[in-house]
N, C-alpha and C positions, 0 to 999 in steps of 0.2 A: 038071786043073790044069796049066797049062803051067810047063815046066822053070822058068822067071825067076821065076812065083811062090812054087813049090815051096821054091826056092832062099832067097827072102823069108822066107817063114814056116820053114822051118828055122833061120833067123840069129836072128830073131825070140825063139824056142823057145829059142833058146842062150841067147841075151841074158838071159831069164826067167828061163832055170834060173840059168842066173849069181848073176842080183841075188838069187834065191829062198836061193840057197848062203850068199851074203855075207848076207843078213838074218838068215839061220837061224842064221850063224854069227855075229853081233850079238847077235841075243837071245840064246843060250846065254851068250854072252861077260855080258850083261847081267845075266842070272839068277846066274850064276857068283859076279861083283859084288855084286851083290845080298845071297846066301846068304852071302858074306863078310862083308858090313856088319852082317847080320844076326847073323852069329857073334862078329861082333865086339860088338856092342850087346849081345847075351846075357850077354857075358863082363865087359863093362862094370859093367853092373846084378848079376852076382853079386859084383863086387867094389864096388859102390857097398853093395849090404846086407853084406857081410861085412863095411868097413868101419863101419856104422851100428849091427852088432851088437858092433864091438869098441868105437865109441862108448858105445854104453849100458854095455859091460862095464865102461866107465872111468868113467863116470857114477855107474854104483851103487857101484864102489868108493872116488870120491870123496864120496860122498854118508854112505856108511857111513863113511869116514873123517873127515868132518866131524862127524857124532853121537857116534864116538868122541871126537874133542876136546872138544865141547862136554859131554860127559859129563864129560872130566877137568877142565876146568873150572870147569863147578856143582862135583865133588868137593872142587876146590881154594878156589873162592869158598868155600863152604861152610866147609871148615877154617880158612880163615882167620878167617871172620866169628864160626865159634867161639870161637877162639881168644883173639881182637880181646873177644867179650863175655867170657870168663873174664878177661881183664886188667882189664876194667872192673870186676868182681864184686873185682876182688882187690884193687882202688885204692879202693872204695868201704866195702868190708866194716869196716876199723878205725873210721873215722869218723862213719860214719852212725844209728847210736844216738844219738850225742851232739849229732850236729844237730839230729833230733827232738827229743831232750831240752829244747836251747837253745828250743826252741819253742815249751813246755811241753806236749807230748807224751809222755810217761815211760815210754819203749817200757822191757821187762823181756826178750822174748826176741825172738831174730831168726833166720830160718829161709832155708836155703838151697834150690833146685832141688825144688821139691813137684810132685806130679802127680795130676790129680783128672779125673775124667769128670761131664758134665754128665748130663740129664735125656734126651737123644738119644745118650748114648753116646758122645760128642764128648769128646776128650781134652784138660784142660787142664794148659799147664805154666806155674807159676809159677819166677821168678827169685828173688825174693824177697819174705819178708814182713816186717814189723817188731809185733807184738805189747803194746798199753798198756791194759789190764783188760779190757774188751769191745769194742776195737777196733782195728782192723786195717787196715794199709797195703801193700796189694800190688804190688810197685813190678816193673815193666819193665827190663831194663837193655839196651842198643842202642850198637853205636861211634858209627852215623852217624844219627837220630832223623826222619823222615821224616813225614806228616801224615795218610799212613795207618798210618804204626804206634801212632799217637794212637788214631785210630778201632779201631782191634784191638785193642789194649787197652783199647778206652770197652767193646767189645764182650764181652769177657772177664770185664772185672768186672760183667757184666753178669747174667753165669752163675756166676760165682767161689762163691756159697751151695748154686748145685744141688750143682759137685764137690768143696765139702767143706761137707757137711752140719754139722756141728761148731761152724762158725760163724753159724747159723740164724738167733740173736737177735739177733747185733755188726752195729756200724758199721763200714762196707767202705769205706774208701778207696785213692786209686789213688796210683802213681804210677809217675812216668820219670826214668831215668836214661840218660846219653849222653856221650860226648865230644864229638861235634858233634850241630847243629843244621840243618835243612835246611829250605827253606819256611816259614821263621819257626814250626815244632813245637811250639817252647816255648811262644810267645805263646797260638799255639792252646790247648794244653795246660794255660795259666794261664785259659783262658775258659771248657776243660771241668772245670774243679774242682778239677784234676789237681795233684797236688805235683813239682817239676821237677828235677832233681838233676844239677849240672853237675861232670863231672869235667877239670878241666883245668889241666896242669902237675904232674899226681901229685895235687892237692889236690880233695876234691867239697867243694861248697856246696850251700843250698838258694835256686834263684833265685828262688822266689816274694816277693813281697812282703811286707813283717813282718803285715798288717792282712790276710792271706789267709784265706778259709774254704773247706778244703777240701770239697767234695761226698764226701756219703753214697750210697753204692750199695745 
């Protein structure tokens, strides 16, 4: 090889190792990058689930906290709705003998809060009864009277002889009492037989019609 081209391929050789240097020292540079992005993504996504687990931790304790309210709630519904029907029992209790009576009905005794089990073991609670020789008036009391509280108590007195046997040979009749009406109840109420008893202004009445025949259970 003569000296001119020696001297070629030596520059050549340089040239190569150079670019080979600067590549090498690219890709590491790249990798290097790379390994960063990567640690960075890692870091990202532990803190995306850390975040997601303190999400659900606030989730279940909003969640539990909602069951708690709603639980004090029903509690308070509940008490009030009691409460609401012992004011009803209390506004009704003086006068209503002698409405029956007016109706010639000749109730003798009248019974508060009874409780009887049917023929499945199923617990019933009556509100009140009114008592005139062999027959009997099972009356519902409700603040706000509804069209399935109708049907719950068609259904009651339905069973009212399995849990209290006592009454085996008497005539069962129903009825309700309310301070309001909702879904026209009473109407309903006046179709199933039912005796309807309106409490309102401190005073109850009976709003069935004078020409009314209650149904027998």
């Amino acid at each position: 090889m003569k000296a001119a081209e020696l001297r070629e391929f030596l520059a050549d050789l340089s040239r190569s190792t150079a670019e080979l240097t600067r590549s090498t020292a690219e890709l590491r540079a790249s990798q290097l990058e790379t390994d960063r992005q990567m640690k960075d993504t890692d870091r990202q996504i532990m803190e995306h689930r850390l975040q997601m687990k303190e999400t659900d931790r606030l989730m279940k304790d909003t969640d539990r906290q909602m069951k708690d309210t709603d639980e004090k709630i029903k509690a308070l519904s509940g008490l009030f709705t009691s409460q609401w029907g012992k004011l009803v029992e209390a506004l009704m209790r003086p006068g209503t003998v002698k409405l029956f009576q007016e109706r010639g009905l000749q109730v003798n005794q009248m019974t508060e809060r009874r409780t009887g089990r049917d023929s499945q073991g199923e617990k019933i609670e009556v509100d009140m009864t009114l008592v005139n020789g062999n027959t009997i008036v099972v009356i519902e009391v409700k603040t706000t009277l509804k069209v399935e509280d109708v049907l719950w108590h068609l259904d009651k007195l339905g069973r009212f002889k399995e849990a209290f046997k006592e009454y085996a040979g008497w005539n069962v009749q129903g009825g309700l009492a309310a301070m309001h009406f909702d879904e026209e109840s009473d109407r309903y109420a006046f179709r199933k037989g039912l005796w309807v008893l309106r409490c309102e202004d401190g005073v109850t009445g009976i709003a069935n019609a004078k020409n009314f025949q209650p149904k027998n259970f």
